[in-house]
C-alpha positions in Angstrom: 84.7 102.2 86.9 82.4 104.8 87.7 83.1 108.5 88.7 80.9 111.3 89.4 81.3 114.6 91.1 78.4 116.7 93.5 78.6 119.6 95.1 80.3 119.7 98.7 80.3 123.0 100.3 81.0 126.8 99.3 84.0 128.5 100.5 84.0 131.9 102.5 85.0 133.4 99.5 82.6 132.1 97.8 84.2 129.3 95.8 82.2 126.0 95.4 83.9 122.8 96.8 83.4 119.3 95.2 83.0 116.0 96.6 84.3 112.9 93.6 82.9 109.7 94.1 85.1 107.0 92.6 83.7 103.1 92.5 85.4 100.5 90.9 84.1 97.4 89.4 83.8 95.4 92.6 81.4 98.4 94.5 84.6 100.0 96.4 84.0 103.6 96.7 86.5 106.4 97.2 85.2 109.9 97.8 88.2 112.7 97.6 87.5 116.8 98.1 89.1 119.3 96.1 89.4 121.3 99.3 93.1 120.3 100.7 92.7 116.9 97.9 91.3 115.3 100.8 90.0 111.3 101.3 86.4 112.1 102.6 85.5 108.3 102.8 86.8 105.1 101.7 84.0 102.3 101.1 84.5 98.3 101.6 83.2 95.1 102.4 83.5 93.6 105.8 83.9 89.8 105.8 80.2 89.4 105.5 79.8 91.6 102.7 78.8 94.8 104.4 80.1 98.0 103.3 82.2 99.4 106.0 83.6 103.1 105.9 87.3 103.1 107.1 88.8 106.2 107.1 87.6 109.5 109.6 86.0 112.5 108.0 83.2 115.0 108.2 79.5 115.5 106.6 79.9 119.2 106.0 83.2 121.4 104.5 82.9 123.7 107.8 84.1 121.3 109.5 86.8 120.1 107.6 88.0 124.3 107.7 87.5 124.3 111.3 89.7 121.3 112.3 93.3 121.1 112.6 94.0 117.0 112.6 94.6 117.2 108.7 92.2 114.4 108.6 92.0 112.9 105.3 94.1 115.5 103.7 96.8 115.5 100.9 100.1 117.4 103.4 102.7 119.5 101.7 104.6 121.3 100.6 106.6 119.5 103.7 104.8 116.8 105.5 106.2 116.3 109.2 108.7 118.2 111.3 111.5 120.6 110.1 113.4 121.0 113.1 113.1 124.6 114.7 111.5 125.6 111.1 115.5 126.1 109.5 117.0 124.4 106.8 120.1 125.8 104.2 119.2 125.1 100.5 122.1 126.0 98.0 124.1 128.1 100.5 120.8 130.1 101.2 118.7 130.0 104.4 115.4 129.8 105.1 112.8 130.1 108.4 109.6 128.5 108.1 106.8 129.1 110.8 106.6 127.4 114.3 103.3 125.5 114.4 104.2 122.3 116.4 105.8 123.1 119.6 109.4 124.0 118.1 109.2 122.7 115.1 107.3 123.2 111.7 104.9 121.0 110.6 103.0 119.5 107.2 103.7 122.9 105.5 102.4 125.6 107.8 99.9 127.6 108.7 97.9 127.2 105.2 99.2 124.2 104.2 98.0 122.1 101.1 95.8 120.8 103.0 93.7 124.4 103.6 94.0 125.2 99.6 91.0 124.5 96.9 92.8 122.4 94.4 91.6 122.3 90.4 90.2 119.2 89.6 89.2 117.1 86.7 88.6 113.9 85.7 91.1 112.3 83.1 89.8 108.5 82.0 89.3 106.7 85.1 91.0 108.5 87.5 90.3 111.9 89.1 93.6 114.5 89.0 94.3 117.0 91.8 96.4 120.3 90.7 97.3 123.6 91.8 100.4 125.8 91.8 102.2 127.1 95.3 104.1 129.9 94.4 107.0 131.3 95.3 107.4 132.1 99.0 103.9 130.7 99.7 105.0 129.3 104.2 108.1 130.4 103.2 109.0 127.8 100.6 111.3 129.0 97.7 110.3 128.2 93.9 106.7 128.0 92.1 106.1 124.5 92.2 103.6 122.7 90.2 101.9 119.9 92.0 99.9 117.3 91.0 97.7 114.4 93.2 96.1 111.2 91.3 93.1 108.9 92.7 92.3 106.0 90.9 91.2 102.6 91.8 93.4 100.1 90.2 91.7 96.6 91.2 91.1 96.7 95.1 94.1 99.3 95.4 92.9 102.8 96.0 96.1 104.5 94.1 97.9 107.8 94.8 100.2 109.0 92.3 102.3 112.8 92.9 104.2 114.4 90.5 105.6 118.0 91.1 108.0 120.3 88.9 109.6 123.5 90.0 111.3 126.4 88.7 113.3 127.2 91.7 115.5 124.2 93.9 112.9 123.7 96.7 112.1 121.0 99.1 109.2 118.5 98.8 107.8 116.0 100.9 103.9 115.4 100.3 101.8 112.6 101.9 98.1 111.7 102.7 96.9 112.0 105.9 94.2 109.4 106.1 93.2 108.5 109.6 91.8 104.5 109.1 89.8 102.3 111.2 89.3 99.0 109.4 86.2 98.6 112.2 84.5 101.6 110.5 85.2 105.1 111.3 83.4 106.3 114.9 83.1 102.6 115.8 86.2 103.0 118.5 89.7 102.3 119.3 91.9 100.6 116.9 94.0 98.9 119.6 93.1 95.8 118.8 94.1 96.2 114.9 96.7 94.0 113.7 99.6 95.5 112.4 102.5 94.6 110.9 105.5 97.0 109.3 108.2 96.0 107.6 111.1 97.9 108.7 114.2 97.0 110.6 114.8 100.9 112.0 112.8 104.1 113.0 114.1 107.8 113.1 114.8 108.0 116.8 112.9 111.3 118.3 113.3 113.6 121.1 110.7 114.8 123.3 109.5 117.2 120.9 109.1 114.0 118.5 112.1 116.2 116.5 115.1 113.4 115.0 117.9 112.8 116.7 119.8 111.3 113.7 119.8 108.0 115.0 118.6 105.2 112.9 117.4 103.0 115.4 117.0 99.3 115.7 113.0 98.4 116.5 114.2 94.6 117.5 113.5 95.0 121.2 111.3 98.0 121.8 107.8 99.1 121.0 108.7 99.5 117.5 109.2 96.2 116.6 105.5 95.3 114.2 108.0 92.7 112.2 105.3 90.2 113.3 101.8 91.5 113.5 100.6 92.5 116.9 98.0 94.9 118.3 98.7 98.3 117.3 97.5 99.0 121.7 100.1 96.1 122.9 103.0 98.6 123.7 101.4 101.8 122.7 101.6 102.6 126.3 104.3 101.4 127.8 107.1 103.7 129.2 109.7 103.7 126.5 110.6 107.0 125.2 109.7 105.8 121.8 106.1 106.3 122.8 105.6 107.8 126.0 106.2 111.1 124.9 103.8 110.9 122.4 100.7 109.0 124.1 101.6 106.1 121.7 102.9 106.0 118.3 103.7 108.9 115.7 107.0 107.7 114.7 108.8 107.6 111.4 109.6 103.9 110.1 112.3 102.9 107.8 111.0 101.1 105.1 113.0 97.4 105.0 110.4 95.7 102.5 107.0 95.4 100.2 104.2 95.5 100.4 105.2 98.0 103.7 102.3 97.4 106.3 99.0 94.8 106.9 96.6 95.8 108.9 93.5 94.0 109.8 90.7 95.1 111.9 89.8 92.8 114.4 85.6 93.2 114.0 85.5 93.3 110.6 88.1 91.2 109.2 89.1 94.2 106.5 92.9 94.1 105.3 94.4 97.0 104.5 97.7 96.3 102.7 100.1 99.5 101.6 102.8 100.1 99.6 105.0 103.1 98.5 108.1 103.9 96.7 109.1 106.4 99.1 111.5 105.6 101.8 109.8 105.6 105.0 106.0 105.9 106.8 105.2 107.6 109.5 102.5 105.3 111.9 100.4 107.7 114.0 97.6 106.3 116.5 95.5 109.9 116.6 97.2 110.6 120.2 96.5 113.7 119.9 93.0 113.7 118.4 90.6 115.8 120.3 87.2 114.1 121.1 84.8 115.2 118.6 81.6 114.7 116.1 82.1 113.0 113.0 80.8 111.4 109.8 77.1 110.5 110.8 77.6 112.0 114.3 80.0 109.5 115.4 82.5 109.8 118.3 86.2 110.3 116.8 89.2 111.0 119.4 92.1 109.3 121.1 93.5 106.2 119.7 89.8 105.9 117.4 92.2 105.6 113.8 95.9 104.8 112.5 98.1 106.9 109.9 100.3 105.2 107.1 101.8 108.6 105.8 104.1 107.3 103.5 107.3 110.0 103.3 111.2 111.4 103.4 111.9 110.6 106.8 111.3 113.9 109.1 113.7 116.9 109.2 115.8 115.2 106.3 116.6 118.3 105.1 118.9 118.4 107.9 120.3 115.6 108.0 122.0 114.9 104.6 123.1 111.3 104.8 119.2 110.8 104.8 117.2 110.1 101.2 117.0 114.0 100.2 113.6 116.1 100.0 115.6 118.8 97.8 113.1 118.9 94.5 115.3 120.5 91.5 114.8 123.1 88.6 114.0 120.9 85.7 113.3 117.6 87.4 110.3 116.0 88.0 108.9 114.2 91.2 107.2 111.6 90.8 105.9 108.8 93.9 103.1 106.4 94.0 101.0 105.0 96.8 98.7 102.5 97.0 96.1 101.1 99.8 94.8 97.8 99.0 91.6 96.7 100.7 90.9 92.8 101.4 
């Protein structure tokens, strides 16, 4: 394992941004930012033995400060929607900001994502830290939070952790955007993809739950058996129509979670989580732009796997609960494996 750090970019206020490069024994190469804890670049083999980048990113830290897809980025202290921005913790209530039509979404206005985390490397993995205080989008209790990278064979691990003094509500995921042909080299519709999960978190138009735990067997949500990730991403079911294609919440029914294989390269990506759903969005709403080496990035050019509480739990208590307590400790692992 090797792991080495180099100077990104410089913050308005001055503060200097890192990039860590971590490569395991085989030549896979992660690179992560201390600004937002963000995956910058993921490094494989194709099936010919070229190196391949697979996730979306940019060359400079202005750009990651002036875009607003989360792209690679470590979400919190909330990822996904709480309905209208209101949830009741402990007989108390509490009113988040609006940021995604009428909900809030992946923590707010300054999110994790937009914070400079403390980093430092600890034997061969690369820790992530910083403390959200009380209040900070509207979130009660100082919570101490911690992100892990390491490469554990071909798995590019992510471990949280995160204390609190105060009873808050967590829900943190990465927001890597991945296309197994390399990033820039366009649509993932042809990816293979299969999900094991036998139900999704049925959404309204403003992609806000309904409740409903709903069956995938006969609609577009059904990736039991791999299929393209475009076959019914544009159909007219109000699973995806709404949405220009997928950014739904699946309920995780088995492990490893999801396959994906790219359908140029032959690269596998194989994930796997502890947590009790994954949210699979297909970059609808990804705005045509410049990125790593000047390539084009936009609609339908990469795939999420943000693994996660389901979406609005908070709200809907007969759901896995997001409600972090004084004295306990969160912990969740994540792992992408590369084939």
């Amino acid at each position: 394992m090797e792991i080495s750090k180099k100077l990104f970019g410089t913050m308005p206020g001055g503060e200097k941004v890192f990039c860590w490069t971590l490569i395991n024994e085989k030549g896979l190469a992660a690179k992560i930012l201390d600004y937002g804890a963000t995956v910058q670049s993921i490094i494989v083999p194709d099936k010919d033995g070229k190196p391949v980048d697979v996730v979306l990113g940019y060359d400079t830290l202005e750009e990651y400060i002036a875009g607003d897809c989360y792209i690679g980025a470590t979400v919190g202290r909330f990822a996904n929607r709480i309905k209208e921005g209101k949830f009741e913790l402990n007989g108390e209530k509490y009113e988040l900001c609006i940021n995604n039509g009428q909900n809030h979404l992946h923590g707010g206005k300054t999110g994790f994502d937009r914070c400079l985390w403390s980093a430092e490397q600890i034997d061969e993995k690369v820790v992530f830290s910083r403390t959200s205080p009380d209040g900070e989008e509207g979130y009660p209790g100082n919570l101490e939070v911690k992100v892990t990278f390491s490469w554990e064979g071909d798995s590019l691990k992510i471990e949280y952790e995160a204390e609190t003094d105060r009873d808050t509500i967590l829900n943190l995921t990465n927001h890597s955007y991945f296309n197994l042909n390399g990033a820039g080299n366009g649509k993932v519709d042809e990816h293979l993809l299969k999900i094991e999960a036998e139900r999704y978190t049925a959404c309204d138009e403003n992609c806000t739950p309904t409740g409903e735990l709903a069956p995938v067997e006969g609609t577009a949500m059904d990736f039991r058996n791999p299929k393209t990730i475009g076959k019914d991403a544009y159909n007219d079911e109000p699973c995806v129509k709404p949405f220009g294609g997928y950014d739904a919440n699946f309920v995780i029914s088995g492990h490893p979670f999801a396959v994906a294989t790219g359908d140029k390269t032959g690269i596998t990506l194989t994930a796997d989580t502890d947590q009790p759903g994954v949210q699979l969005y297909t970059a609808n709403a990804l705005t045509e732009q410049k990125g790593k080496d000047g390539k084009d990035y936009g609609f339908r050019s990469a795939f999420c796997l943000e693994t996660q509480h389901f979406p609005d739990c908070i709200n809907h208590p007969e759901w896995p609960s997001p409600i972090l307590r004084k004295g306990e400790k969160f912990e969740s692992v994540t792992t992408y494996t590369f084939m």
